[in-house]
C-alpha positions as CSV (number, residue, x, y, z in Angstrom):
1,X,15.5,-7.7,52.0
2,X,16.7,-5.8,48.9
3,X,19.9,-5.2,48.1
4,X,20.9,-8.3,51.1
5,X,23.0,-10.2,49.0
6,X,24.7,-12.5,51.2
7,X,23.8,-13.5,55.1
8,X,26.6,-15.4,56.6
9,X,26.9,-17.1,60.1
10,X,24.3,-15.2,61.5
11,X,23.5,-15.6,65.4
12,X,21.1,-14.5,67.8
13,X,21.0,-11.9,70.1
14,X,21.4,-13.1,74.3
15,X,18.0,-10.7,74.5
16,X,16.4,-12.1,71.1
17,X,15.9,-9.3,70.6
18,X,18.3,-8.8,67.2
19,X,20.1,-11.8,64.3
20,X,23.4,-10.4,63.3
21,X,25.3,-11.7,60.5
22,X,28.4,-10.7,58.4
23,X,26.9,-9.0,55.0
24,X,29.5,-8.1,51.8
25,X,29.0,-4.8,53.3
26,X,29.2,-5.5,57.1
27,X,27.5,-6.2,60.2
28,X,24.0,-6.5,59.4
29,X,21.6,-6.6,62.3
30,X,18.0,-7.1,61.8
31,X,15.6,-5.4,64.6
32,X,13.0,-8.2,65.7
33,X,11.6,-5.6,68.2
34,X,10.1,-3.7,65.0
35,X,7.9,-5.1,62.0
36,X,10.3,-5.6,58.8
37,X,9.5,-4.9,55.0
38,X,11.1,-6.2,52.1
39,X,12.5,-2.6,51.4
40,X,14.9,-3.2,54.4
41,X,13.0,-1.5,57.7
42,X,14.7,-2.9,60.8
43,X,17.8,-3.4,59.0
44,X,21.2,-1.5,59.5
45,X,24.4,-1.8,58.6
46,X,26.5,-1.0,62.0
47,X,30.2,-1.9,61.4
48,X,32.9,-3.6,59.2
49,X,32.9,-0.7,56.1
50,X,36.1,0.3,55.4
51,X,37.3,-2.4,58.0
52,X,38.0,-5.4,55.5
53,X,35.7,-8.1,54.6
54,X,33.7,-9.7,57.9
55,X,33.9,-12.9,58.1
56,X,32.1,-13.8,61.1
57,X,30.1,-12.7,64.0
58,X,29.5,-13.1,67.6
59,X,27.9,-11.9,70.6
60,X,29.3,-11.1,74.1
61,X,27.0,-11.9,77.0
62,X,24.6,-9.2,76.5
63,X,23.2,-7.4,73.8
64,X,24.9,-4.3,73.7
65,X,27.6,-4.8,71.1
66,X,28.1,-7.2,68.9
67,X,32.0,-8.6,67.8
68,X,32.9,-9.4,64.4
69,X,36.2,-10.7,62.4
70,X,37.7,-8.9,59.8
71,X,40.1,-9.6,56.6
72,X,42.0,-7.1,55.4
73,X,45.1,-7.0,53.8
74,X,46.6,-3.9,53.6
75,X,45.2,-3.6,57.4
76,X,45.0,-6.7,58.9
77,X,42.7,-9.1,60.2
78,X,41.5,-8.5,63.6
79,X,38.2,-9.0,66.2
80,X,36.7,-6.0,66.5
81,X,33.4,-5.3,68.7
82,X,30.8,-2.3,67.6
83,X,27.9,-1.3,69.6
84,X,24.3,-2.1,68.0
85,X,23.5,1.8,67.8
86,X,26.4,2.0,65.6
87,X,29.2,4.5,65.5
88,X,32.9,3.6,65.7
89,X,34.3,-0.2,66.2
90,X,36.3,-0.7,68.8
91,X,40.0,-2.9,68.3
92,X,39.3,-6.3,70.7
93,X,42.7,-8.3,69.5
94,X,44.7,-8.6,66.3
95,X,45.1,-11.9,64.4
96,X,48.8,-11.7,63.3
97,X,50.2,-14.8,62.9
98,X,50.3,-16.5,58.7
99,X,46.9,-17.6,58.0
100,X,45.0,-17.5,60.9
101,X,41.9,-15.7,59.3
102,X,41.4,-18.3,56.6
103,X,41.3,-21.0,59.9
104,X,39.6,-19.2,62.0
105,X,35.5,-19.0,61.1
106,X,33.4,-18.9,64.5
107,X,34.6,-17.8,68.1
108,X,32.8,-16.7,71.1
109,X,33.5,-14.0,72.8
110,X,32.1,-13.4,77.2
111,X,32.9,-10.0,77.4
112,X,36.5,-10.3,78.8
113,X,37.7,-13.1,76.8
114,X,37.9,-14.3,73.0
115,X,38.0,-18.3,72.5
116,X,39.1,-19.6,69.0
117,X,41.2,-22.7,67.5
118,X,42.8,-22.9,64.7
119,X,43.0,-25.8,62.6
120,X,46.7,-27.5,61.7
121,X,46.8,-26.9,57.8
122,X,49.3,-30.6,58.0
123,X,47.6,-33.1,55.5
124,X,47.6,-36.6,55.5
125,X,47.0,-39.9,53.5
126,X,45.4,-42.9,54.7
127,X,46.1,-46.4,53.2
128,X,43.5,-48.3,53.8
C-alpha cells in the first residue's frame, strides 16, 4: 500500500476477518472482508496518533477492538485498546515502572486480563 512504510507485529483478527499491525502512524488494520488496491482501499488508520509511537498489537477474544502498546515520553507508555470502527482509545493499564516498554514487545490480552513478562536487563559471561 502507498504511503505503508513500516508493518510491525501484525496479527490476525479471532474472525479473520482483519491483520492489524503497529504503523509509524498507528494501528493499521487492513479489511479482508473488502477487495484492496495499492492506493490503500480497506486500509485505515484507527488509533495510536497523538498517542506515542505503537509498538505492538494484540487482539482480545473477539474482533471488536483491537489493543495496542504505546511509547511516549512526555505521556507515558501504556496498553490502550480502540475499537475497529475507530474513534477514541480507551486507557487498559499504564506501564510505569523504568524501562518496561523497551522489554516488553508482544502480550495477549482475553478481554479481562493483560499477560506480559519482562525480560531481567542483568548480563552475564560465560567461560567456557
Amino acid at each position: 500500500f502507498s504511503g505503508t512504510r513500516t508493518a510491525a507485529y501484525q496479527r490476525w483478527s479471532p474472525d479473520g476477518r482483519w491483520i492489524a499491525w503497529a504503523d509509524r502512524d498507528g494501528v493499521a488494520l487492513l479489511d479482508l472482508s473488502v477487495p484492496s488496491t495499492p492506493d490503500g482501499v480497506g486500509l485505515r488508520i484507527v488509533g495510536g496518533r497523538g498517542e506515542g509511537a505503537v509498538r505492538s498489537v494484540a487482539w482480545g477474544r473477539g474482533a471488536q477492538e483491537v489493543y495496542y502498546l504505546t511509547a511516549d515520553p512526555t505521556r507515558g507508555n501504556a496498553i490502550r485498546a480502540v475499537s475497529v470502527g475507530g474513534g477514541a482509545s480507551r486507557l487498559v493499564m499504564r506501564l510505569d515502572g523504568a524501562g518496561w516498554v523497551q522489554r516488553i514487545q508482544r502480550f495477549a490480552v482475553d478481554d479481562r486480563r493483560v499477560f506480559f513478562s519482562l525480560a531481567d536487563d542483568e548480563a552475564d559471561v560465560w567461560v567456557m
